[in-house]
Structure formats: structure tokens, C-alpha cells
VEXBAGU-450410 format. One record per residue (C-alpha): residue number from 1; residue in one letter; x, y, z. Coordinates in pm, 1 decimal, m for minus. Layout:
# VEXBAGU-450410
<zaza num="NUM" residu="a" xx="X" yy="Y" zz="Z"/>
...
//
This chain:
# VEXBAGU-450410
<zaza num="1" residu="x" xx="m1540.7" yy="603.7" zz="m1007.5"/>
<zaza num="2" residu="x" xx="m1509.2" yy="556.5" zz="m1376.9"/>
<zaza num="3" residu="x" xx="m1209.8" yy="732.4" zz="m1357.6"/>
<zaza num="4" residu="x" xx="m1068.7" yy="507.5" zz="m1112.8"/>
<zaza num="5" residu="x" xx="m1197.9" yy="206.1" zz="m1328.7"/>
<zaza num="6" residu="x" xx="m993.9" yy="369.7" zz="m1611.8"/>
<zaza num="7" residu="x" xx="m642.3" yy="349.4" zz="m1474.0"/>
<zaza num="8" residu="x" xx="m736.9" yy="45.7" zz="m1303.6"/>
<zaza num="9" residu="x" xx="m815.5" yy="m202.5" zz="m1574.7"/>
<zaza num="10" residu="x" xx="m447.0" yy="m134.7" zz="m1773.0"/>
<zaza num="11" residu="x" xx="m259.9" yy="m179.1" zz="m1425.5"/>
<zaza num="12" residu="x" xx="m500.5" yy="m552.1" zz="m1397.3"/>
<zaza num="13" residu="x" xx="m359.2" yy="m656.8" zz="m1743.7"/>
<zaza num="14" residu="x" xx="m10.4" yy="m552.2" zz="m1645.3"/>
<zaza num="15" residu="x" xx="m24.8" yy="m773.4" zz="m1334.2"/>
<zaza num="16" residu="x" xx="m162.0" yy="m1084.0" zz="m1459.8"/>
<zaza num="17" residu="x" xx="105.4" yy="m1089.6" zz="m1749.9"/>
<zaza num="18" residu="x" xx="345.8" yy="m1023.9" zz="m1450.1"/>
<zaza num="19" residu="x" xx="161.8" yy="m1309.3" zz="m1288.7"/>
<zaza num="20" residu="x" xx="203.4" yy="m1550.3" zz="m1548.5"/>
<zaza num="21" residu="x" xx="563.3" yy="m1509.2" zz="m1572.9"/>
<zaza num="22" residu="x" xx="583.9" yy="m1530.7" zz="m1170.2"/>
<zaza num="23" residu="x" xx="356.6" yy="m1786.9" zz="m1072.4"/>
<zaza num="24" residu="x" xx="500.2" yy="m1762.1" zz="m710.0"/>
<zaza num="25" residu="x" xx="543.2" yy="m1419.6" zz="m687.9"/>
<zaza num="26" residu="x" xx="384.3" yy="m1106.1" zz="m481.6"/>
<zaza num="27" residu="x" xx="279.5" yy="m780.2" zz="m522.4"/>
<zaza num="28" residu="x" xx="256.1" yy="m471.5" zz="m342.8"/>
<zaza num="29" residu="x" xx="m38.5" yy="m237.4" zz="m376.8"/>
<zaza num="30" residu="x" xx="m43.9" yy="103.4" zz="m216.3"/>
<zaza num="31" residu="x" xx="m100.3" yy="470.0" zz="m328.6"/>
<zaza num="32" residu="x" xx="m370.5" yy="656.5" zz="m368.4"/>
<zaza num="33" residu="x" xx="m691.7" yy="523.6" zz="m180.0"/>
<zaza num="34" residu="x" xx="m979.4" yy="444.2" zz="m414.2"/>
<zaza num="35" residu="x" xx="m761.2" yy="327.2" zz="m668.0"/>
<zaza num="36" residu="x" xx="m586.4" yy="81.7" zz="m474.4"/>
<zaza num="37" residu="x" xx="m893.8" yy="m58.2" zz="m274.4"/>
<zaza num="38" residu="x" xx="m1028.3" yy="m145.6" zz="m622.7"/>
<zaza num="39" residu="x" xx="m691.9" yy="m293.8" zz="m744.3"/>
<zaza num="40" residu="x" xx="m692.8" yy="m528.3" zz="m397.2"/>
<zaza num="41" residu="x" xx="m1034.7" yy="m614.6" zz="m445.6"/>
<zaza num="42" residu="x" xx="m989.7" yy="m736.4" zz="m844.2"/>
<zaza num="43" residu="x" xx="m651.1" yy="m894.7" zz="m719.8"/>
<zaza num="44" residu="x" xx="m806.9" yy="m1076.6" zz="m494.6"/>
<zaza num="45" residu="x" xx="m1120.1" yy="m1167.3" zz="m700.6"/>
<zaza num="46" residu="x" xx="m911.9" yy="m1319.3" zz="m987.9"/>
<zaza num="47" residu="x" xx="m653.0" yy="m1477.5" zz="m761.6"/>
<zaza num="48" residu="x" xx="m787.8" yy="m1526.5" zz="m458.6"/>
<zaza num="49" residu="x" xx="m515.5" yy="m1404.1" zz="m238.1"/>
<zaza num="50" residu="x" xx="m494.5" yy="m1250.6" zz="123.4"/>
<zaza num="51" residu="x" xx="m346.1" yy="m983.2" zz="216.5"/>
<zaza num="52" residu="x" xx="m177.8" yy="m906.3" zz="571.3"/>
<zaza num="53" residu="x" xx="m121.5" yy="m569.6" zz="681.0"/>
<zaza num="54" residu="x" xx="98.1" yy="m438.7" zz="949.1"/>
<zaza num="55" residu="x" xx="43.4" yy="m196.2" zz="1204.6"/>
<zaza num="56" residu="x" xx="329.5" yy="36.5" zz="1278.4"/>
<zaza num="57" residu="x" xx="385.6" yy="360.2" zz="1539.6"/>
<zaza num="58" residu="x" xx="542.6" yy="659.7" zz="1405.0"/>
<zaza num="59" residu="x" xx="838.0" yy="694.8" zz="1610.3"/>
<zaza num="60" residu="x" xx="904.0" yy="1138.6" zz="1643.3"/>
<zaza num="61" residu="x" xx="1155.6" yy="1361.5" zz="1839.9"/>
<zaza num="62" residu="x" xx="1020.2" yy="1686.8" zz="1999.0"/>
<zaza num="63" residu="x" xx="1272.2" yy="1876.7" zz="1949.7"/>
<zaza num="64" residu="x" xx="1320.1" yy="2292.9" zz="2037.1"/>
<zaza num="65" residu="x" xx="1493.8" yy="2480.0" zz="1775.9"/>
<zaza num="66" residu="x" xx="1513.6" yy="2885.4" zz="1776.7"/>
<zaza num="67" residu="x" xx="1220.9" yy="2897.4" zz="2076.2"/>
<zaza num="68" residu="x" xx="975.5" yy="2679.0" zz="1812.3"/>
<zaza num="69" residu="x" xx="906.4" yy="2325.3" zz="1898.3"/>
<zaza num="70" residu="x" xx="930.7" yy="2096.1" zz="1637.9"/>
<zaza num="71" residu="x" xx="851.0" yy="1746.8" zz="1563.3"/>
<zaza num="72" residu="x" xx="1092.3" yy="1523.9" zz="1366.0"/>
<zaza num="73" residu="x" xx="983.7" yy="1194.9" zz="1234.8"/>
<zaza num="74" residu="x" xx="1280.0" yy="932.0" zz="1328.4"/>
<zaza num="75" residu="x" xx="1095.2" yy="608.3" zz="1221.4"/>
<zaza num="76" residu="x" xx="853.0" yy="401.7" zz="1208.3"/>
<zaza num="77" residu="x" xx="840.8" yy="90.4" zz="1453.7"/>
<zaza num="78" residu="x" xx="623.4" yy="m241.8" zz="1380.3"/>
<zaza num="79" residu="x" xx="341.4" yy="m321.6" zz="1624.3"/>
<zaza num="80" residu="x" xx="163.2" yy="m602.7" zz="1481.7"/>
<zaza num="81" residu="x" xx="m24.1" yy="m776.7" zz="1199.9"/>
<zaza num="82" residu="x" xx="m365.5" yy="m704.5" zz="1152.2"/>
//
């Protein structure tokens, strides 16, 4: 964890001097697991925001190619907000 808290506190600084420039805007937080659930959770400590997530179904084609079947990803497709 004090790894985490490491690379986490230079990426904080970084954001509020973003924030300070744009007051209105938004970010978007995703990677690696721990590290982002402890980004979100300062975010939202020092700003208060919420966060929406959506839901989406990976959309594949079975498809048969020398005897092997394979599956190809063709998409993803929204299915709601959570």
C-alpha cells in the first residue's frame, strides 16, 4: 500500500493544479485497481464529487477458422448506469 500511496500523492498534486485552472472540468480515472480506488477516494474526499459508472456487454463473434473456434471481440454495447 505504501507503494500505491507513492505514485498516488504526485498524480493528487497534478490534478488539483489541473483543477484550479479548470474549475468546471472532469476527470477520468481508470487503470490499475488499487491505485485508482485510492485516487477516486482522495478525489472525492477533497472535492466532493460523484462518480457514475456505466455498465456495458461485450459484444463477440464465434467465429470457425481452420476447424478452431474462435471468439472475436466486435464491441462493446452500453447497458446502463450504475
Amino acid at each position: 500500500m505504501e507503494e500505491v500511496v507513492d505514485l498516488a500523492l504526485p498524480i493528487i498534486d497534478q490534478i488539483r493544479e489541473w483543477k484550479n485552472i479548470h474549475r468546471d472540468g472532469k476527470i477520468c480515472i481508470q487503470g490499475e485497481f488499487t491505485l485508482s480506488a485510492y485516487l477516486l477516494l482522495a478525489v472525492e474526499k477533497l472535492w466532493g464529487w460523484c462518480f457514475t459508472f456505466p455498465t456495458t456487454e461485450r459484444q463477440v463473434e464465434i467465429v470457425v477458422e481452420d476447424g478452431k473456434t474462435i471468439k472475436k471481440s466486435i464491441g462493446f454495447q452500453f447497458v446502463r448506469w450504475r
